[in-house]
DRENGUDO-311581 format. One record per residue (C-alpha): residue number from 0; residue in three letters; chain; x, y, z. Coordinates in Angstrom, 2 decimals, always signed. Each point is the difference from the previous one (the first is absolute). Example, Ala and Ser with C-alpha at 12.3 -4.5 7.8 and 13.67 -1.06 7.14 Angstrom:
+-----+------+-----+---------+---------+---------+
| seq | type | mol |       x |       y |       z |
+-----+------+-----+---------+---------+---------+
|   0 |  Ala |   A |  +12.30 |   -4.50 |   +7.80 |
|   1 |  Ser |   A |   +1.37 |   +3.44 |   -0.66 |
+-----+------+-----+---------+---------+---------+
***
This chain:
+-----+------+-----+---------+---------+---------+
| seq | type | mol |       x |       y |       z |
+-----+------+-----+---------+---------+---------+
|   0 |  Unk |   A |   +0.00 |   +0.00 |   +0.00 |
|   1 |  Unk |   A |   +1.36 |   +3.28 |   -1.03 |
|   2 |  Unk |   A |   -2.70 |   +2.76 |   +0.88 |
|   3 |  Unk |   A |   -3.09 |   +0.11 |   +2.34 |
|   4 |  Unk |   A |   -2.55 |   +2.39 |   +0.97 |
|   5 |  Unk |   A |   -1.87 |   +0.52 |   +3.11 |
|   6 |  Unk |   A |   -3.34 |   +1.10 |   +0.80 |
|   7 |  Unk |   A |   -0.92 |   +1.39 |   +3.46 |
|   8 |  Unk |   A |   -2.63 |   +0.79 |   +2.40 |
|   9 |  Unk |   A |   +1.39 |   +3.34 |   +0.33 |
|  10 |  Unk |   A |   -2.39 |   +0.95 |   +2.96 |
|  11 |  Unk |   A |   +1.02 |   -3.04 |   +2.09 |
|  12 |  Unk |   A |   +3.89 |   +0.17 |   +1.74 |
|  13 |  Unk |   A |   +0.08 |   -3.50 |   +0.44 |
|  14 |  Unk |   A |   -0.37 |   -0.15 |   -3.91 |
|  15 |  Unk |   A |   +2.78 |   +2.64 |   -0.75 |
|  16 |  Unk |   A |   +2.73 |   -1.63 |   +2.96 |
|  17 |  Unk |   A |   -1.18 |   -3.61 |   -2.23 |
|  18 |  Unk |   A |   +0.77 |   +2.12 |   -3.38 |
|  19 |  Unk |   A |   +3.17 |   +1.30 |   +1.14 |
|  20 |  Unk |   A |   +1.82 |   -3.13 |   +1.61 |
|  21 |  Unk |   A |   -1.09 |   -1.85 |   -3.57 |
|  22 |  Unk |   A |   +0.98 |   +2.98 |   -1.96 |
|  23 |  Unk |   A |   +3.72 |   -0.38 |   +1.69 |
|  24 |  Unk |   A |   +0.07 |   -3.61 |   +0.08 |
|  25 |  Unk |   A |   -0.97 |   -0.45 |   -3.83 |
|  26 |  Unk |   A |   +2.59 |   +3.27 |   -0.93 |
|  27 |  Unk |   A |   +2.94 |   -2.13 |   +2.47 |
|  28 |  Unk |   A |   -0.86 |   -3.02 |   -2.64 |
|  29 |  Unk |   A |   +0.70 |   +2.78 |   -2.99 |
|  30 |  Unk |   A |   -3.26 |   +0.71 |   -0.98 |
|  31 |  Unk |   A |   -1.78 |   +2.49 |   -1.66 |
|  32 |  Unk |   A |   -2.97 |   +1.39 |   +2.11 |
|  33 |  Unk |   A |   -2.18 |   +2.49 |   -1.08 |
|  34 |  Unk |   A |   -3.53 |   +1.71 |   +1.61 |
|  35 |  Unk |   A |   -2.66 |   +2.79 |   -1.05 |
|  36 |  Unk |   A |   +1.93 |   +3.13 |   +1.11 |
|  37 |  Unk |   A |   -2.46 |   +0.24 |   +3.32 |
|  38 |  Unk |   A |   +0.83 |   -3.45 |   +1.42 |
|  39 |  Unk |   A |   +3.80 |   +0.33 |   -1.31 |
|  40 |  Unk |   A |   +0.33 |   +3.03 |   +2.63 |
|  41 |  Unk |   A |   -1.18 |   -1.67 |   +2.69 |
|  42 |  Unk |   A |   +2.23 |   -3.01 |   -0.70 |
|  43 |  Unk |   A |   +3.21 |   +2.15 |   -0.61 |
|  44 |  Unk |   A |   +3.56 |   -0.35 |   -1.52 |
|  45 |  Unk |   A |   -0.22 |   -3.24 |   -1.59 |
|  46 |  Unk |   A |   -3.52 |   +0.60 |   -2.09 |
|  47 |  Unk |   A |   -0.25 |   +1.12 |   -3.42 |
|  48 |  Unk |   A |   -2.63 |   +2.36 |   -0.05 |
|  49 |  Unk |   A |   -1.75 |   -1.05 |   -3.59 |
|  50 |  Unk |   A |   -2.72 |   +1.58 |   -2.24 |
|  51 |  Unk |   A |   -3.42 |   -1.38 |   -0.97 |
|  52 |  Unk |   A |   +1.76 |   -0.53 |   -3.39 |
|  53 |  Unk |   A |   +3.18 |   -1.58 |   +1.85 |
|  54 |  Unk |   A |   -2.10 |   -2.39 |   +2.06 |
|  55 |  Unk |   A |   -1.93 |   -1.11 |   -3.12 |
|  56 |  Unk |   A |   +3.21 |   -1.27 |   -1.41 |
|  57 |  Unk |   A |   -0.14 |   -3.11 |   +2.29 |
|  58 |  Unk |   A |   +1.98 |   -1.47 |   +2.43 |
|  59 |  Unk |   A |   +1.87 |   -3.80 |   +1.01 |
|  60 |  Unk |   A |   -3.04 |   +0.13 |   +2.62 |
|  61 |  Unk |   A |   -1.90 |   +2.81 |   +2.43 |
|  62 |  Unk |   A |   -0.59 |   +0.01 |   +3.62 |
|  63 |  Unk |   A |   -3.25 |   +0.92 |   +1.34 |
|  64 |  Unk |   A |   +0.28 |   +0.58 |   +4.11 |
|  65 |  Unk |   A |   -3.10 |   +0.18 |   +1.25 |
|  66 |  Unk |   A |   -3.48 |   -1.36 |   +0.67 |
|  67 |  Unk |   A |   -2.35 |   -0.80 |   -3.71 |
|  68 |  Unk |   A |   -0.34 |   +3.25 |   -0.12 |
|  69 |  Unk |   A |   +3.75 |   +1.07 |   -0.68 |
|  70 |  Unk |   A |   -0.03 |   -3.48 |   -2.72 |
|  71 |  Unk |   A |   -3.11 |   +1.11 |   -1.52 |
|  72 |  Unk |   A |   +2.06 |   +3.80 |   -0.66 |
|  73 |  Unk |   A |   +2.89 |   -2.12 |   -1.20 |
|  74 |  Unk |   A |   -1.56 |   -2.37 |   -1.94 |
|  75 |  Unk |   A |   -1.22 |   +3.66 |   -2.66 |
|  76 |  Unk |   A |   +3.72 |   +0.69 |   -0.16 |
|  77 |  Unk |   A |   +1.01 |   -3.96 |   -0.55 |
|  78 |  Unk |   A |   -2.82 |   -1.09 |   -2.24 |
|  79 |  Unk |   A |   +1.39 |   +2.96 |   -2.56 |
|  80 |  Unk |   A |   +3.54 |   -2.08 |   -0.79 |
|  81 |  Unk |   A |   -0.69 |   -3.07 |   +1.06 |
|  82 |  Unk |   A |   +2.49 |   +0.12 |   +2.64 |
|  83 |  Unk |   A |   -0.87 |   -2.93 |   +2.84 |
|  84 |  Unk |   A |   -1.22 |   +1.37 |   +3.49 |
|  85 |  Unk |   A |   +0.92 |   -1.41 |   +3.24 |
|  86 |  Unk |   A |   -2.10 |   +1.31 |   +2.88 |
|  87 |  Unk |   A |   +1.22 |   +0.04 |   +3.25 |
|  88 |  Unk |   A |   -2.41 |   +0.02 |   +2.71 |
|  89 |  Unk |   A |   -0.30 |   +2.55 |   +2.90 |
|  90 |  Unk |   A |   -4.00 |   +0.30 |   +0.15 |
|  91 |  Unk |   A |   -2.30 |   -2.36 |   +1.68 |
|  92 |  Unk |   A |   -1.63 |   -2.91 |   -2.20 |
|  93 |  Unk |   A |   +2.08 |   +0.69 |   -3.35 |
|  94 |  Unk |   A |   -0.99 |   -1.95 |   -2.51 |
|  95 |  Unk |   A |   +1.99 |   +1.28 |   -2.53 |
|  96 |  Unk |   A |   +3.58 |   -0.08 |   +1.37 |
|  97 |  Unk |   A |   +2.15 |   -3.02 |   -0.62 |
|  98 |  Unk |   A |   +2.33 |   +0.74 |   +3.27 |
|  99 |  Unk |   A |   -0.57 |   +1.23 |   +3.48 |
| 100 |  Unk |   A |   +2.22 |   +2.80 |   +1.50 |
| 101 |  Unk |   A |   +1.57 |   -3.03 |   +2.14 |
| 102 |  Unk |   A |   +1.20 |   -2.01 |   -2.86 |
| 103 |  Unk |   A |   +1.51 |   +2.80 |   -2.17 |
| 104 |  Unk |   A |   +3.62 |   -0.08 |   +1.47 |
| 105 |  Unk |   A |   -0.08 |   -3.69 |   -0.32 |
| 106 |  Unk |   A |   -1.43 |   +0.04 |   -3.77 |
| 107 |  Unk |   A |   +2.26 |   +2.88 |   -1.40 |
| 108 |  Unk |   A |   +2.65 |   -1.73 |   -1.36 |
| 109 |  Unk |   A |   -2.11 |   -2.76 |   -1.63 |
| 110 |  Unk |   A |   -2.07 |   +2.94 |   -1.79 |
| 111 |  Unk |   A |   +3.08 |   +1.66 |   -0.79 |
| 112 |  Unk |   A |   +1.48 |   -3.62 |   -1.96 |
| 113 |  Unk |   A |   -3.60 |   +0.11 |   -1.42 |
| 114 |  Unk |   A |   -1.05 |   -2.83 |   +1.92 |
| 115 |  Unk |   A |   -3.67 |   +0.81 |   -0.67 |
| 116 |  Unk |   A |   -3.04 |   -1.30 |   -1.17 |
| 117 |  Unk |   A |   -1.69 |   +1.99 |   -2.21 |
| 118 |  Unk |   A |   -3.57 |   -0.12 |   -0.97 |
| 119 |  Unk |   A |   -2.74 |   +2.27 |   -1.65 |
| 120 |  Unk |   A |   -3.66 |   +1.31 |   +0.92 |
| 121 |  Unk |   A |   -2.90 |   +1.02 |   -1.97 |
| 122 |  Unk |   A |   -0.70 |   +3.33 |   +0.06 |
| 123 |  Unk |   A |   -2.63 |   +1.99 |   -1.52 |
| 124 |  Unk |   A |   -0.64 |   +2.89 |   -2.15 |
| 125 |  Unk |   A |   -2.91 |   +2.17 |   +0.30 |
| 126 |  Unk |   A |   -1.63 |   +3.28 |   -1.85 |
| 127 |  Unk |   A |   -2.60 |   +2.57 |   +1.19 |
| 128 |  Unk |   A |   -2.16 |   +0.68 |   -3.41 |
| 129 |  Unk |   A |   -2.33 |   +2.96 |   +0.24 |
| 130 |  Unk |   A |   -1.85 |   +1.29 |   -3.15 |
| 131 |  Unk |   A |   +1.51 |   -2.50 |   -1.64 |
| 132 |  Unk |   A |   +3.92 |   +1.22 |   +0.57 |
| 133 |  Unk |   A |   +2.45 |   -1.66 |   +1.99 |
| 134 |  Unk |   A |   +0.49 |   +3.06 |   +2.92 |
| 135 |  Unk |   A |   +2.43 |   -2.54 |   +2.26 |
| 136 |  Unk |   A |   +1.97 |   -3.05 |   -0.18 |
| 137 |  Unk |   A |   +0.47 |   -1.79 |   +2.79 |
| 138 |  Unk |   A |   +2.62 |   -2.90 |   +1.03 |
| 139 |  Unk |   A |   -0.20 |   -2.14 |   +3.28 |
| 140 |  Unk |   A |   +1.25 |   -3.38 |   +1.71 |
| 141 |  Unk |   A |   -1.99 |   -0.42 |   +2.23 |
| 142 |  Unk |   A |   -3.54 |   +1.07 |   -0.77 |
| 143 |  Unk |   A |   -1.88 |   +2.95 |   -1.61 |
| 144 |  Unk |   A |   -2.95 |   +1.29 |   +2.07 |
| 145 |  Unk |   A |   -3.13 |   +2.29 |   -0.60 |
| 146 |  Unk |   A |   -1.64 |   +1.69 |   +2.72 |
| 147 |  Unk |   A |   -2.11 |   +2.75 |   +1.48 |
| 148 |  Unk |   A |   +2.01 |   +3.04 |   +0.87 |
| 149 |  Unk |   A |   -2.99 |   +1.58 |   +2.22 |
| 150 |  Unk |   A |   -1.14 |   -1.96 |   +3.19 |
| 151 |  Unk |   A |   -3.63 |   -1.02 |   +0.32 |
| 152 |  Unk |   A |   -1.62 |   -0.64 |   -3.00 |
| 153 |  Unk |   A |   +0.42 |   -3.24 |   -2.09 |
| 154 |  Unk |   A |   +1.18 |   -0.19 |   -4.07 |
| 155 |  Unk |   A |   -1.41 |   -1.19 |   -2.87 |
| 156 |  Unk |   A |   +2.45 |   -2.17 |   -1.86 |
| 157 |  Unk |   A |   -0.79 |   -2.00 |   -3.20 |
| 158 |  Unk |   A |   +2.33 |   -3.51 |   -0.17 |
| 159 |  Unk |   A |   +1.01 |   -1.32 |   -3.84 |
| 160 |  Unk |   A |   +2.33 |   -2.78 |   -0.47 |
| 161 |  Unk |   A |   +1.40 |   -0.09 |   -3.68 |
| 162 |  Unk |   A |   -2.47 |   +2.21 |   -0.80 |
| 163 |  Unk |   A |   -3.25 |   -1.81 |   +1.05 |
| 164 |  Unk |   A |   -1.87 |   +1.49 |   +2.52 |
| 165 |  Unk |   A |   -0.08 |   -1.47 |   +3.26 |
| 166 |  Unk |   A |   -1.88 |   +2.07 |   +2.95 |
| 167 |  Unk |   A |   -0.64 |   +3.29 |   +1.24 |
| 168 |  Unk |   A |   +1.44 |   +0.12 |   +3.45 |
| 169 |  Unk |   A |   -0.80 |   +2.91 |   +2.61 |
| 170 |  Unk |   A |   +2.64 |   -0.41 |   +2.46 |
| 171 |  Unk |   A |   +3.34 |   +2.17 |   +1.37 |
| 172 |  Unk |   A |   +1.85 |   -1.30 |   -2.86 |
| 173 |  Unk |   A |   +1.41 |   -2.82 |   -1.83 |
| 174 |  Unk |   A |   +3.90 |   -1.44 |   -0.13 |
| 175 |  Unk |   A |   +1.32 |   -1.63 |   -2.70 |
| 176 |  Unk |   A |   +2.85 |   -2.26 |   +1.08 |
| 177 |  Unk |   A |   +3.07 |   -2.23 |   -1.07 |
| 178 |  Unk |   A |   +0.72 |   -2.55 |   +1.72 |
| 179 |  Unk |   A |   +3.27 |   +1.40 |   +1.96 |
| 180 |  Unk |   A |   -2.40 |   +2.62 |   +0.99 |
| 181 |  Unk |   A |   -2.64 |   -2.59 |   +1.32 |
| 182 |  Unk |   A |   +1.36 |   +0.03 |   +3.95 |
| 183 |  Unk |   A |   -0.61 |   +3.75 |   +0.15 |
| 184 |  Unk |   A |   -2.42 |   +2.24 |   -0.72 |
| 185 |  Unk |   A |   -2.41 |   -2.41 |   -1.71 |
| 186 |  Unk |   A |   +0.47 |   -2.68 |   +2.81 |
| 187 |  Unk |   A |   -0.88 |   +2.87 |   +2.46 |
| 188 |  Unk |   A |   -3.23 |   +0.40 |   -2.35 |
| 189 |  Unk |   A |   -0.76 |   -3.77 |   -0.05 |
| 190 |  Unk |   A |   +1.70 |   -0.98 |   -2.71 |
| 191 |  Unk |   A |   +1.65 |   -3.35 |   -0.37 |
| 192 |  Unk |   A |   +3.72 |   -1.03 |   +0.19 |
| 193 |  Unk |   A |   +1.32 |   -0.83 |   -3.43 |
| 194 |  Unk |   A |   +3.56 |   -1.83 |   -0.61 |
| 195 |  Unk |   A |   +1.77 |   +2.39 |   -2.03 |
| 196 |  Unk |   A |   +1.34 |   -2.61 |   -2.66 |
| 197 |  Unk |   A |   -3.87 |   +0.29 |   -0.98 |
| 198 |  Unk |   A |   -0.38 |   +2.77 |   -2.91 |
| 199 |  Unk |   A |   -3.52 |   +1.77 |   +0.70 |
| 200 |  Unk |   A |   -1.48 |   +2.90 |   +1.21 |
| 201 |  Unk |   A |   -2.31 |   +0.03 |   +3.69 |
| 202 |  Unk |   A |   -2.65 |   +2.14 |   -0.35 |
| 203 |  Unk |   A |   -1.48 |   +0.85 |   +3.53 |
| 204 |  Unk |   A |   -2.97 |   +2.39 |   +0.69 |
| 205 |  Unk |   A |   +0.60 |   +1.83 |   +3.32 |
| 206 |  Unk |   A |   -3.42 |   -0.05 |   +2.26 |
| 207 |  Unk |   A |   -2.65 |   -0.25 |   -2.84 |
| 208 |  Unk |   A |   -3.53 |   +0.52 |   +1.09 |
| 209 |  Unk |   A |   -1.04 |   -2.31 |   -2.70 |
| 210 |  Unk |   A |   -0.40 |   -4.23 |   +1.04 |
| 211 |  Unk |   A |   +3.09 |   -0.94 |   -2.20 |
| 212 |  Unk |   A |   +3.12 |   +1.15 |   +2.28 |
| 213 |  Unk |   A |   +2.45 |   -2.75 |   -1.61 |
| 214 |  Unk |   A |   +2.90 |   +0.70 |   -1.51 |
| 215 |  Unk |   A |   +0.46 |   -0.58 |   -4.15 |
| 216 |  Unk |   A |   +3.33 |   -2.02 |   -1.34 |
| 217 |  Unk |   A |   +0.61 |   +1.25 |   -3.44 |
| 218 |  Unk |   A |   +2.39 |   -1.64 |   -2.65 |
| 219 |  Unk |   A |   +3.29 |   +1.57 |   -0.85 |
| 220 |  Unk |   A |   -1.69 |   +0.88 |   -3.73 |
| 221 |  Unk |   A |   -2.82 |   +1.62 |   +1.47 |
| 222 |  Unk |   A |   -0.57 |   +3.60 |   +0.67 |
| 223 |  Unk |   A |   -1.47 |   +1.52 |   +3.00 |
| 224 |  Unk |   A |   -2.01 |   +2.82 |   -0.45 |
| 225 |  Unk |   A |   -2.20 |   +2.38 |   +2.36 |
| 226 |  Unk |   A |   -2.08 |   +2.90 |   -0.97 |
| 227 |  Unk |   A |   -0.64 |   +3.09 |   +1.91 |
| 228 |  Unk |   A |   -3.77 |   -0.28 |   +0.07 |
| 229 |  Unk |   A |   -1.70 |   +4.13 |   +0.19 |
| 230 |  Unk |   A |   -1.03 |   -0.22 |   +3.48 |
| 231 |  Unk |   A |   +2.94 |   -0.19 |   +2.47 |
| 232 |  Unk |   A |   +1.89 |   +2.43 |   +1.41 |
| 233 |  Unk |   A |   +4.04 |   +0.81 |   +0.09 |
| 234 |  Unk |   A |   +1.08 |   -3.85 |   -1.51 |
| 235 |  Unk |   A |   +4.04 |   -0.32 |   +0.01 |
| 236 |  Unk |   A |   +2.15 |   -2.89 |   -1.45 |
| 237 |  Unk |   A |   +3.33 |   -0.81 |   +1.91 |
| 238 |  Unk |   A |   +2.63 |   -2.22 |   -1.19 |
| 239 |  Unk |   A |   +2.17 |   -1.79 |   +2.62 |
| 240 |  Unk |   A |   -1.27 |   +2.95 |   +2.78 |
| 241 |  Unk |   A |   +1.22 |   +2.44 |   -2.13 |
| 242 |  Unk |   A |   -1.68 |   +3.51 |   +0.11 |
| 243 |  Unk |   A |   -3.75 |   +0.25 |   -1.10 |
| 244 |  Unk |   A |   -0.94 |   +0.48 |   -3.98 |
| 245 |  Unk |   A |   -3.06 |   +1.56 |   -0.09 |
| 246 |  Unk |   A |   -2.56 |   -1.82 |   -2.56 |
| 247 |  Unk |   A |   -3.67 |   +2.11 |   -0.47 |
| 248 |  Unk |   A |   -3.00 |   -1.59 |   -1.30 |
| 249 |  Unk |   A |   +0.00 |   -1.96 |   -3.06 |
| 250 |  Unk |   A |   +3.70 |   -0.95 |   +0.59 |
| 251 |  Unk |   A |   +1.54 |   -3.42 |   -1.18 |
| 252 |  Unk |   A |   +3.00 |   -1.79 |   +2.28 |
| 253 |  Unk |   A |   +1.16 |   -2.72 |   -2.33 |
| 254 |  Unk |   A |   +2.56 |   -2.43 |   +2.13 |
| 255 |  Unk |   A |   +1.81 |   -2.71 |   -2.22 |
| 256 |  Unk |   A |   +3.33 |   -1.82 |   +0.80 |
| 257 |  Unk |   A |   +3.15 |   +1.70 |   -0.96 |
| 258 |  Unk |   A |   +2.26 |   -1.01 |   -2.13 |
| 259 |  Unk |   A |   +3.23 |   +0.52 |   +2.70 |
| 260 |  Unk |   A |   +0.25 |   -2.32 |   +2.28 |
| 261 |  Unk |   A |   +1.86 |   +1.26 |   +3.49 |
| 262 |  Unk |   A |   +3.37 |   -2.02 |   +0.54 |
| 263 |  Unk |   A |   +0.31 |   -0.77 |   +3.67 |
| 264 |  Unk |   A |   +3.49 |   -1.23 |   +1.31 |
| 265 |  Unk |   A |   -0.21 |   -2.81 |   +2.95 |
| 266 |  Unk |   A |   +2.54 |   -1.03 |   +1.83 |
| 267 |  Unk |   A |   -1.45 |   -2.97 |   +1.79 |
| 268 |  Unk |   A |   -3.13 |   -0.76 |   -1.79 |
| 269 |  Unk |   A |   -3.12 |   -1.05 |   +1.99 |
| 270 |  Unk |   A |   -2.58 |   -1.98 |   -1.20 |
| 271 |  Unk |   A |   -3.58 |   +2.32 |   +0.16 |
| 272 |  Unk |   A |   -2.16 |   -1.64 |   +1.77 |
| 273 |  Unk |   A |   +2.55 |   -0.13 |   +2.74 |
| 274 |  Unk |   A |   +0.57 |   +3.53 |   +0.03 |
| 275 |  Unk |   A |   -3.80 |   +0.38 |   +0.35 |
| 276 |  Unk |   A |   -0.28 |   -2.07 |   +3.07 |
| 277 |  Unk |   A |   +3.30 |   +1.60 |   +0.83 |
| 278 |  Unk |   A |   -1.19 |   +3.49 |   -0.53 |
| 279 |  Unk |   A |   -3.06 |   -0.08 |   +1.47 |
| 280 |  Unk |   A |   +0.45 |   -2.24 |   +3.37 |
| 281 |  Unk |   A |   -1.79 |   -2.92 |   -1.05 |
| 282 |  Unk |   A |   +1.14 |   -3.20 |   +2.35 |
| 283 |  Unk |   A |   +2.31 |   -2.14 |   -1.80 |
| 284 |  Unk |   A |   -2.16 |   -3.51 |   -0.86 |
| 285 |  Unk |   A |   +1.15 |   -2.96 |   +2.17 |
+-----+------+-----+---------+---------+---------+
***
């Protein structure tokens, strides 16, 4: 491995004293370690401070240090190039990461000889038509969601898949999921768990007041689409938690899988449903 780049939690100290023993470790080993110019100050003299346009060129592999949050904020800059993430992680549950903060030390010079498993994720594209124009494109790992802004009153949501209508829902919203994003904010809506070497999309409405409240599996050829209906008020799309798109009436969100696929670097792989039950708490089966 020649170069590396690392992603903070820039907010969190623990993440920026991680960011800074790595940053000297990998620079000891004679590589090249580079950061948006905001985390590269807080990590100091051995950081590369690097452009959008630098950080697009790729790198050997990026660091994300932090909880899903900091991996999802990596994963825009890594799905760009291709380069292979590693998440290392310093949140609570953390799906995403491949290390805890405990193991790092230990791992570093196997990552560094490129001792890793690497592996790929669907992703999913997605596009906010109004009057028939695209007016956003949207990207995301883990889901892309569409909700009421305002508190209170219920949307109106119409549900196609491939272009056949499905339902009308009123609800708070619906989520439109892969399957790497099927432990979080869908699974928090009632959505099921979905092994990620399955290619589909999890459709999940979010407190319907209609009698079908089940989630939707769609194939990875089919599109998802939900229209705006005229009556609700203040409807935003977020990719990944991102900030809020506003979509008005008569809107179209059209979710289909990308054609990227996210590279994640593993050091010691686990299988998935054993990171579920490991994840989660469950009791190991006797």
């Amino acid at each position: 491995m020649k170069t590396a780049a690392i992603v903070l939690h820039a907010d969190r100290d623990e993440s920026v004293e991680v960011g800074r023993r790595l940053a000297a470790a990998l620079a000891e080993r004679g590589i090249a370690v580079s950061a948006a110019p905001e985390h590269a100050a807080r990590l100091k003299d051995s950081v590369i401070a690097a452009s959008d346009e630098e950080l697009d060129r790729g790198f050997d592999l990026m660091f994300a240090l932090g909880g899903d949050g900091t991996f999802l904020h990596a994963a825009q800059i890594a799905i760009r190039s291709g380069t292979p993430l590693l998440g290392v992680n310093l949140g609570r549950i953390g799906f995403l990461a491949a290390l805890e903060r405990h193991a790092l030390d230990e791992a570093l010079d196997r990552i560094v000889g490129k001792d890793l498993e690497i592996t790929e994720r669907l992703t999913i594209d997605g596009e906010i038509v109004t009057a028939g124009e695209v007016r956003h494109r949207l990207w995301a790992l883990n889901d892309i969601s569409i909700a009421k802004l305002e508190p209170g009153r219920l949307i109106k949501l119409r549900l196609s898949i491939d272009g056949e209508a499905f339902a009308d829902l009123s609800a708070d919203g619906i989520i439109v999921a892969t399957p790497t994003g099927s432990t979080a904010y869908s699974f928090s809506a009632g959505g099921p768990i979905v092994s990620p070497a399955v290619d589909c999309l999890i459709v999940t409405p979010v407190s319907p007041h209609l009698f079908f409240d089940r989630s939707i599996v769609a194939g990875p050829g089919e599109e998802v689409q939900i229209t705006v209906l005229p009556e609700p008020d203040g409807v935003g799309v977020s990719p990944d938690g991102r900030p809020w798109v506003e979509a008005g009436p008569g809107s179209v969100v059209r979710v289909r899988p990308s054609a990227r696929r996210l590279r994640l670097a593993v050091v010691d792989p686990m299988p998935f449903w054993r990171l579920v039950r490991t994840k989660f708490g469950l009791p190991t089966p006797d």
